[in-house]
PDB file of N, CA, C and O in Angstrom:
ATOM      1  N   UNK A   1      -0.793  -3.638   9.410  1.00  0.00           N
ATOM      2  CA  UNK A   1      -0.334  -4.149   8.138  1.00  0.00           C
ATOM      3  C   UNK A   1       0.218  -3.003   7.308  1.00  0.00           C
ATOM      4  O   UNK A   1      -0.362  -1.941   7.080  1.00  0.00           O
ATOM      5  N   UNK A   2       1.332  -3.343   6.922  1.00  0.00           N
ATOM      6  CA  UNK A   2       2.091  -2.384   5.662  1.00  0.00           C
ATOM      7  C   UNK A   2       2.621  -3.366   4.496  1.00  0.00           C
ATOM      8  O   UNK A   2       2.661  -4.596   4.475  1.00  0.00           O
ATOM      9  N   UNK A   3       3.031  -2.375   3.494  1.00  0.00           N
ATOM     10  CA  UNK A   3       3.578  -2.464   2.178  1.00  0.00           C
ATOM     11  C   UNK A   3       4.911  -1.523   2.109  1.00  0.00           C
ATOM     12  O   UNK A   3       5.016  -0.297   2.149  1.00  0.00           O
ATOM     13  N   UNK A   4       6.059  -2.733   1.968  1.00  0.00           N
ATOM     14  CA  UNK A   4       7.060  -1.657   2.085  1.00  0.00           C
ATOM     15  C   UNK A   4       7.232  -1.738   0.431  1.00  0.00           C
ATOM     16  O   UNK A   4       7.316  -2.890   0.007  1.00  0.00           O
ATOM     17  N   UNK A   5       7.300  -0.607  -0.625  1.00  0.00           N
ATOM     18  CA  UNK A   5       7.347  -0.875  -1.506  1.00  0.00           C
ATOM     19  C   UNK A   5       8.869  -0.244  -2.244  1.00  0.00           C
ATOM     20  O   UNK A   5       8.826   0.073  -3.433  1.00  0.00           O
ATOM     21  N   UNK A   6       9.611  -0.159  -1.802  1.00  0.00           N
ATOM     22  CA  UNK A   6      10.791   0.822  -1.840  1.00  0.00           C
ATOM     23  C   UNK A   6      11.535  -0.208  -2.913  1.00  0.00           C
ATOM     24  O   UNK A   6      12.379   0.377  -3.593  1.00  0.00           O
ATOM     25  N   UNK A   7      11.385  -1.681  -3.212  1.00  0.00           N
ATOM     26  CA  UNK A   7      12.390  -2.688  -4.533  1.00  0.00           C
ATOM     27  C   UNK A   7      11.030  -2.647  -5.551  1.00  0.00           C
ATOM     28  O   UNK A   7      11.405  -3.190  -6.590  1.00  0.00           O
ATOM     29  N   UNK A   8       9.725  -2.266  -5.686  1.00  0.00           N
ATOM     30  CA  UNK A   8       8.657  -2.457  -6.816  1.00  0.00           C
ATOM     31  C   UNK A   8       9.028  -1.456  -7.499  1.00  0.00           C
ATOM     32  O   UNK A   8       9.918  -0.686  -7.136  1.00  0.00           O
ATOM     33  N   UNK A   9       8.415  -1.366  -8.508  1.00  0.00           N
ATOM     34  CA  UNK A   9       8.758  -0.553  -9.860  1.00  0.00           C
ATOM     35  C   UNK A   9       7.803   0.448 -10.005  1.00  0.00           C
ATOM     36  O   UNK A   9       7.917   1.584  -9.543  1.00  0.00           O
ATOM     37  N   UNK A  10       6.931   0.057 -10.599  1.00  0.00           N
ATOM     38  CA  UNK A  10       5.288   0.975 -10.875  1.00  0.00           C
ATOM     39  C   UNK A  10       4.232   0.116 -11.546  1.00  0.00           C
ATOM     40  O   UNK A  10       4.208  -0.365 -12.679  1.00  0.00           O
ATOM     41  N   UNK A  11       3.068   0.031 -10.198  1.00  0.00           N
ATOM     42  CA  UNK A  11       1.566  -0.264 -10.688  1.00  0.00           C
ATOM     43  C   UNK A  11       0.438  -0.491  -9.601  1.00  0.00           C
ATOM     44  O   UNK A  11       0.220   0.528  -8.946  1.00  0.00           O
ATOM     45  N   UNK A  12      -0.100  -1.261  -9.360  1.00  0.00           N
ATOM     46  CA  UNK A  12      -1.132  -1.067  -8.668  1.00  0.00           C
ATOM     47  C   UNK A  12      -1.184  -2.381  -7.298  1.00  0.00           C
ATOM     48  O   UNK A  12      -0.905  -3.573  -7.432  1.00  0.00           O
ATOM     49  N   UNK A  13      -1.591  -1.735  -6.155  1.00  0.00           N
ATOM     50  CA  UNK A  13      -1.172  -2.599  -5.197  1.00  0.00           C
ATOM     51  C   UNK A  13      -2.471  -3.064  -4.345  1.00  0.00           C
ATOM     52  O   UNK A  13      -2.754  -2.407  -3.344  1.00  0.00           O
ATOM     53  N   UNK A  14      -3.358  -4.297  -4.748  1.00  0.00           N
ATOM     54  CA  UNK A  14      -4.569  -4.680  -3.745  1.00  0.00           C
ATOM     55  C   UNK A  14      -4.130  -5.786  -2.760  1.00  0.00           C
ATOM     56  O   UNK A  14      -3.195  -6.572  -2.913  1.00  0.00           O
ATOM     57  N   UNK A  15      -5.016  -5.691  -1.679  1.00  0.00           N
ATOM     58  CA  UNK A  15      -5.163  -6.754  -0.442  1.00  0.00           C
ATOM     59  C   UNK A  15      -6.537  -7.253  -0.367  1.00  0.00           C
ATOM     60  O   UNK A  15      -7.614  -6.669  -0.251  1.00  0.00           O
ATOM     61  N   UNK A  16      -6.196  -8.564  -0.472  1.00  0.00           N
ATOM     62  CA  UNK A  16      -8.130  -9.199  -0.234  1.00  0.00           C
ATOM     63  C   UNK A  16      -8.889  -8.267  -1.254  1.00  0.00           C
ATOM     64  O   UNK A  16      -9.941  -7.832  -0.787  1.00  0.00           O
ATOM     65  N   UNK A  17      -8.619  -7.886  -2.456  1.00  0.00           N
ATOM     66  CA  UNK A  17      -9.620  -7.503  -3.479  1.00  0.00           C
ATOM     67  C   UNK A  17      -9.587  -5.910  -3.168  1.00  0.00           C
ATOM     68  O   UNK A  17      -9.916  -5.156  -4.084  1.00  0.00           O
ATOM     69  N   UNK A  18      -9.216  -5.382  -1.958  1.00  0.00           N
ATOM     70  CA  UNK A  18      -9.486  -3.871  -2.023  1.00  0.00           C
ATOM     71  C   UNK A  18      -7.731  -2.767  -2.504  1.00  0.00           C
ATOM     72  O   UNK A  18      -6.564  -2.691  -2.120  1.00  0.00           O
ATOM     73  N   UNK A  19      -8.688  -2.108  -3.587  1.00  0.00           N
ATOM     74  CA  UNK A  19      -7.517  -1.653  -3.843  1.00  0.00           C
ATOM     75  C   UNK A  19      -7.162  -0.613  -3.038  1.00  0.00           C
ATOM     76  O   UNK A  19      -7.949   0.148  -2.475  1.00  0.00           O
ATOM     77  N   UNK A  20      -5.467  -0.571  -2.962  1.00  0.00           N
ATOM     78  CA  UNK A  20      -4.551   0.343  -2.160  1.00  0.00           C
ATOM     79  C   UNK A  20      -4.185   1.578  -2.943  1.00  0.00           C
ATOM     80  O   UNK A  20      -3.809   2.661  -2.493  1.00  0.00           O
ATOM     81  N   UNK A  21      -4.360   1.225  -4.166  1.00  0.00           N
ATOM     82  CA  UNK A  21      -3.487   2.285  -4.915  1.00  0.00           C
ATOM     83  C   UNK A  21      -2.836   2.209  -5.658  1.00  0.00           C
ATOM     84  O   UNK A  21      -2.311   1.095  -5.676  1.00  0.00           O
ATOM     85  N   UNK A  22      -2.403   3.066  -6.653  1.00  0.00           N
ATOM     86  CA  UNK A  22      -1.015   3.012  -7.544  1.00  0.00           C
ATOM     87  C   UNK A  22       0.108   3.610  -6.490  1.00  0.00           C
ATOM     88  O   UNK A  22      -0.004   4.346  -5.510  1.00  0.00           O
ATOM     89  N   UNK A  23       1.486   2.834  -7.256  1.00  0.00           N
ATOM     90  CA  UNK A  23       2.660   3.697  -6.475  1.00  0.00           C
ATOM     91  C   UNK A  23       3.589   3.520  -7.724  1.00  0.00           C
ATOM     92  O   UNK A  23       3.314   2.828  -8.704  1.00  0.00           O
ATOM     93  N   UNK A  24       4.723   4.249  -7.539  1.00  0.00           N
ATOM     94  CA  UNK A  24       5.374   4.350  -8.475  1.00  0.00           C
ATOM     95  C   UNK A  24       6.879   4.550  -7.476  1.00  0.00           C
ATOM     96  O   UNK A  24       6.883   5.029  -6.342  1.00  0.00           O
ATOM     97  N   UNK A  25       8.263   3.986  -8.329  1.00  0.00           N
ATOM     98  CA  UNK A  25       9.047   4.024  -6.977  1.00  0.00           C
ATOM     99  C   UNK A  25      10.092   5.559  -6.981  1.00  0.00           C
ATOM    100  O   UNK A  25      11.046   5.739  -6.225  1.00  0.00           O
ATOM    101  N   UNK A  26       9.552   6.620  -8.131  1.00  0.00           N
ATOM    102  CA  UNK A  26       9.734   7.983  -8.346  1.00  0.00           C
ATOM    103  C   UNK A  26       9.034   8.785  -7.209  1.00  0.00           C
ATOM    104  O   UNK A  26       9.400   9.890  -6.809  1.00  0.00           O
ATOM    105  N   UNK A  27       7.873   8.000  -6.705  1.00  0.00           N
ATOM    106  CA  UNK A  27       7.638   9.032  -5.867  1.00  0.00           C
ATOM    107  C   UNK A  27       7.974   9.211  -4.331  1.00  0.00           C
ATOM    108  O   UNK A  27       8.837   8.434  -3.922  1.00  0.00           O
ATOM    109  N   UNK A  28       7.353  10.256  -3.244  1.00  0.00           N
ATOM    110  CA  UNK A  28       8.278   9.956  -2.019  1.00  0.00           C
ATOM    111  C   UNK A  28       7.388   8.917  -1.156  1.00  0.00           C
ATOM    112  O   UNK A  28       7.814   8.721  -0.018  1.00  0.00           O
ATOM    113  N   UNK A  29       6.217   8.223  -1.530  1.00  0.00           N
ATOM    114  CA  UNK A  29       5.665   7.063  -0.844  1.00  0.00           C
ATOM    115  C   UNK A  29       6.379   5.899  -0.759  1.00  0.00           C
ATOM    116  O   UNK A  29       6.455   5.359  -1.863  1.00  0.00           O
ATOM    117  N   UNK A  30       7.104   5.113   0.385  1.00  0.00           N
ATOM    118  CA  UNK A  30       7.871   4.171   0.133  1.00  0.00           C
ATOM    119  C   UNK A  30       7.026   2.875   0.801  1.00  0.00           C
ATOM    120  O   UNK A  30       7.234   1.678   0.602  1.00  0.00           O
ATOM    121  N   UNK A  31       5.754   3.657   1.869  1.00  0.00           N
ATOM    122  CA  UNK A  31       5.039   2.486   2.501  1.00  0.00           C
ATOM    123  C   UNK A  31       3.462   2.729   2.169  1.00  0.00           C
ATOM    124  O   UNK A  31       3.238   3.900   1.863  1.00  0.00           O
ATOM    125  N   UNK A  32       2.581   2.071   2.165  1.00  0.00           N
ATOM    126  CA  UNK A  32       1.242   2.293   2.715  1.00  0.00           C
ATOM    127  C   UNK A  32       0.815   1.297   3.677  1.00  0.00           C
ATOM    128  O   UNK A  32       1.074   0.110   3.876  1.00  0.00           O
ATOM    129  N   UNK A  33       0.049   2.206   4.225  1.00  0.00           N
ATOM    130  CA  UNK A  33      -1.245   1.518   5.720  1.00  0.00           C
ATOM    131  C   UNK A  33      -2.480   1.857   4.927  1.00  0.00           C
ATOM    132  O   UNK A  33      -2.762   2.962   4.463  1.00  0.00           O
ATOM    133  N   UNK A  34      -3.129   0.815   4.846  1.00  0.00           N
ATOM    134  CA  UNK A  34      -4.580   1.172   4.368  1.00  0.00           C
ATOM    135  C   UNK A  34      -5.481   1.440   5.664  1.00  0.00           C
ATOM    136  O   UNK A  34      -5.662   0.513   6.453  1.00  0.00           O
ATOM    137  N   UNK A  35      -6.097   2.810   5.909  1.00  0.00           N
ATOM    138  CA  UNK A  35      -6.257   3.261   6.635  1.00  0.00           C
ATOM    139  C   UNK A  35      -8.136   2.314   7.394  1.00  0.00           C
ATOM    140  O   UNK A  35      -8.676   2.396   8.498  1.00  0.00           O
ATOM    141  N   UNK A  36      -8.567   1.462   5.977  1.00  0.00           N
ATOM    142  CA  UNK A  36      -9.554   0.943   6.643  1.00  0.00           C
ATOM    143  C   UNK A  36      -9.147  -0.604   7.532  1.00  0.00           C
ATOM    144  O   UNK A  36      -9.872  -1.496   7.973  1.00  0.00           O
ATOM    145  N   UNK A  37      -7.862  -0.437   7.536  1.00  0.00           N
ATOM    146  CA  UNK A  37      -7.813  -1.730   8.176  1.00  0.00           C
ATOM    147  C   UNK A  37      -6.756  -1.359   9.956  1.00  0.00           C
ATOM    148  O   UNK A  37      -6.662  -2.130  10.911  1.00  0.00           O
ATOM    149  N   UNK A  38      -6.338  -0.405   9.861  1.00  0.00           N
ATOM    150  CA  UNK A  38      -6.275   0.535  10.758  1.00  0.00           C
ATOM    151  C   UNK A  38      -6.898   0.904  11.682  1.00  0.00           C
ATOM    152  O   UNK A  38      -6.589   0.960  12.873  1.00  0.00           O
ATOM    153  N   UNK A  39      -8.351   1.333  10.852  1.00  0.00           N
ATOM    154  CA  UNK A  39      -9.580   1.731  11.739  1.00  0.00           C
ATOM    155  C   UNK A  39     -10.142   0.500  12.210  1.00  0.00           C
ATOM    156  O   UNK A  39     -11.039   0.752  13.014  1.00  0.00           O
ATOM    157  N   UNK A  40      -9.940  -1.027  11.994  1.00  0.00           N
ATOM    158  CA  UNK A  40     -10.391  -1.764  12.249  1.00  0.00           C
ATOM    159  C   UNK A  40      -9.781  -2.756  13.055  1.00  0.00           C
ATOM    160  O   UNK A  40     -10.185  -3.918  13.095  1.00  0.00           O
ATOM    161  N   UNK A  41      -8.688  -2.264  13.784  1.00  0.00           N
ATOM    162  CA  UNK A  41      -7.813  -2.607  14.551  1.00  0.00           C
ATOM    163  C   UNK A  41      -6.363  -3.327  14.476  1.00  0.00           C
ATOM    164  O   UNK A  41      -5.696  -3.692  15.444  1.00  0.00           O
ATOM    165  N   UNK A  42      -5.915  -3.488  12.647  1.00  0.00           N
ATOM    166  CA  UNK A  42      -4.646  -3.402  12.229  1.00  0.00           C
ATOM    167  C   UNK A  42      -4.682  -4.350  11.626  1.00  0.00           C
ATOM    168  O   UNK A  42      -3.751  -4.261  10.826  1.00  0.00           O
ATOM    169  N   UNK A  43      -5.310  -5.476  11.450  1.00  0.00           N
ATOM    170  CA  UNK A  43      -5.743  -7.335  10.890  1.00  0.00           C
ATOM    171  C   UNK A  43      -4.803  -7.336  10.063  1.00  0.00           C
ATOM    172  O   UNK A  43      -4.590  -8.332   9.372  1.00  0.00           O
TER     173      UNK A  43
END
């Protein structure tokens, strides 16, 4: 699972209640993988 966030603007990004993070579209993050769902085989 990803977040392509490269058309959002700036604020805060949760899945199922767990938060991912802030992003902002100034910075050079354009995707996240939340790494506990990763470790848990990608769901």
């Amino acid at each position: 699972t990803w977040l392509d966030m490269s058309t959002w603007g700036k604020g805060v990004a949760f899945v199922n209640g767990f938060n991912l993070g802030r992003y902002w579209k100034e910075g050079p993050t354009k995707t996240v993988l939340p790494a506990r769902t990763a470790a848990s085989g990608g769901r």
